[in-house]
C-alpha positions as CSV (number, residue, x, y, z in Angstrom):
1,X,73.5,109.6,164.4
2,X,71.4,106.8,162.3
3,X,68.0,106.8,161.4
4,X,65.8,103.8,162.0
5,X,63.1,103.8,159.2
6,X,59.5,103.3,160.6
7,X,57.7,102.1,157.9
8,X,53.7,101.1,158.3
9,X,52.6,98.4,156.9
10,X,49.3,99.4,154.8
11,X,48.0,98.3,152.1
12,X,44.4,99.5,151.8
13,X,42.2,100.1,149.2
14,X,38.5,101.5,148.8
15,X,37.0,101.9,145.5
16,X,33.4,102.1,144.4
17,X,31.7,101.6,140.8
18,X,29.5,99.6,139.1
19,X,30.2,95.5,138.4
20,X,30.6,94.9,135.0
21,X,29.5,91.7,134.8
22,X,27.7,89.3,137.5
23,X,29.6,87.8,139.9
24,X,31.4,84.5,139.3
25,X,30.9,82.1,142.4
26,X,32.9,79.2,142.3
27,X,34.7,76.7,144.8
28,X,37.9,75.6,145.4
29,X,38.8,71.6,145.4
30,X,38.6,71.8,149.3
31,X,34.7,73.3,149.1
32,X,35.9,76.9,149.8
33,X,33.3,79.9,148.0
34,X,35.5,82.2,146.4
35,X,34.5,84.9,143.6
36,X,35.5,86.7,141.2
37,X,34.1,90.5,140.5
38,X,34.7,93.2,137.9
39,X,34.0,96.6,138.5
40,X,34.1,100.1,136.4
41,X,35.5,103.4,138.2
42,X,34.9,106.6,136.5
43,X,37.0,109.4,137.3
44,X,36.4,112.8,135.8
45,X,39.4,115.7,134.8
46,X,40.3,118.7,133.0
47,X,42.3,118.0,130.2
48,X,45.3,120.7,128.9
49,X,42.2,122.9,127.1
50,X,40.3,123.0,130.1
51,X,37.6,120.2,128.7
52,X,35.8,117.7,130.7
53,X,37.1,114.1,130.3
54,X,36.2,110.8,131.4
55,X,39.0,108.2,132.5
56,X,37.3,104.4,133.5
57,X,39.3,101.7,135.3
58,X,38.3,98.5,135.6
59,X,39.5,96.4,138.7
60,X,39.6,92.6,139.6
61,X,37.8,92.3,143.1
62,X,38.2,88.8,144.4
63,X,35.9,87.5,147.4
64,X,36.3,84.4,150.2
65,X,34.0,82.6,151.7
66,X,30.7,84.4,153.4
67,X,31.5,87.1,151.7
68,X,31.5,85.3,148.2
69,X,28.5,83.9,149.0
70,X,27.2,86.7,150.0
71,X,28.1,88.8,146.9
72,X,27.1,86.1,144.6
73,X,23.4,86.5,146.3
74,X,23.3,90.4,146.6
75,X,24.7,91.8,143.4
76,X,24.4,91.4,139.8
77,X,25.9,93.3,136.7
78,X,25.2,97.3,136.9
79,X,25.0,96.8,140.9
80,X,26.6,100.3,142.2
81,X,28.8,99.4,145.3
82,X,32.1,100.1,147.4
83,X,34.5,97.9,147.8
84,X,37.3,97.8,150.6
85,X,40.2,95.5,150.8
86,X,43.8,95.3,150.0
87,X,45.8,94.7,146.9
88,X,47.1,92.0,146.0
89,X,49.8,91.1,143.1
90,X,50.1,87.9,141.6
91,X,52.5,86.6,139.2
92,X,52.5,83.0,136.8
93,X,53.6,81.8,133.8
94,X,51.1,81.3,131.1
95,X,50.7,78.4,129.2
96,X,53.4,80.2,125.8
97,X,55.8,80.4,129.0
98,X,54.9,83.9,129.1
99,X,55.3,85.5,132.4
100,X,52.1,87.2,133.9
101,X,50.9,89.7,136.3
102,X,48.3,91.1,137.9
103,X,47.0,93.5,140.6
104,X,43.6,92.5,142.3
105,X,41.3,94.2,145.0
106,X,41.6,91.1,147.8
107,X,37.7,92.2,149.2
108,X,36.7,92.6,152.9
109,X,33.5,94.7,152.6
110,X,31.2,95.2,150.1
111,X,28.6,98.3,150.1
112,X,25.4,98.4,147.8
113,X,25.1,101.8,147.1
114,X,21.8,101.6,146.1
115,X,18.7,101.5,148.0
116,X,14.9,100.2,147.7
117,X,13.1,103.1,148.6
118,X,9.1,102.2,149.5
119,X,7.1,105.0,147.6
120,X,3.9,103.8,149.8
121,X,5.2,105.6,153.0
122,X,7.2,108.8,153.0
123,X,10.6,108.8,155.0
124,X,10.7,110.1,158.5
125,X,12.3,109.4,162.2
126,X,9.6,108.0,162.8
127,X,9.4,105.1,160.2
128,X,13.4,103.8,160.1
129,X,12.6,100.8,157.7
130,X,11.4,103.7,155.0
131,X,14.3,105.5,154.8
132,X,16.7,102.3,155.3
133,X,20.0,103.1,153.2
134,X,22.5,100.7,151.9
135,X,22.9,97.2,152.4
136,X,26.2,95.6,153.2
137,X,28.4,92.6,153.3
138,X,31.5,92.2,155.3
139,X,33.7,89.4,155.5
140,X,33.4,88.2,159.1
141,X,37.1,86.3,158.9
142,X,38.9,89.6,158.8
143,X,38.5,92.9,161.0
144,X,39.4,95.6,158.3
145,X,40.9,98.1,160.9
């Protein structure tokens, strides 16, 4: 008897930190927003001795269209979001003739994870628009699900 392999196809990725710098709007030759994004993840561990440690990544996060736009106009350097997408790997040859890789975050949503909060009014079921949470931004072009 053989076995047929039944692999999914995923490649999915949700990370959230803070954007290290602000985000780089540009368009392609054909008019077509894209940007570029860097954000900081913090992850904390026990080491060997039982100590606290900090670990930060820092990731590429690339945006298309509405959602470029969108990013460019919502978020700056610091912002706090979370980012879902997929990874992507490119590969190119640099001008030494050095061969080059890299893994990016190919975005599809982006969450601010922070929120204005109106000190004038306290929260209640009442008053939605007081306790409004986070604002996002999805690209529309692609369902992520």
């Amino acid at each position: 008897m053989t076995k047929k392999l039944n692999l999914p196809k995923i490649n999915s990725v949700i990370v959230s930190g803070r954007l290290t710098r602000d985000v780089d709007l540009r368009y392609t030759a054909s008019g077509t927003p894209v940007a570029t994004i860097g954000i900081a993840n913090d992850r904390a561990y026990r080491d060997s001795d039982g100590n606290w440690q900090n670990e930060t990544n820092f990731f590429k996060v690339t945006a298309w269209t509405k959602l470029a736009e969108k990013a460019s106009e919502n978020f700056k350097k610091g912002s706090p979001v979370i980012v879902e997408g997929r990874l992507s790997w490119q590969s190119w040859q640099d001008k030494d003739g050095n061969k080059r890789t890299t893994v990016e975050i190919m975005a599809s949503r982006i969450q601010n994870l922070e929120r204005e909060v109106d000190t004038s009014e306290p929260a209640s079921d009442d008053n939605p628009e007081a306790s409004e949470n986070t604002k996002g931004v999805e690209d529309e072009d692609e369902v992520p699900f």
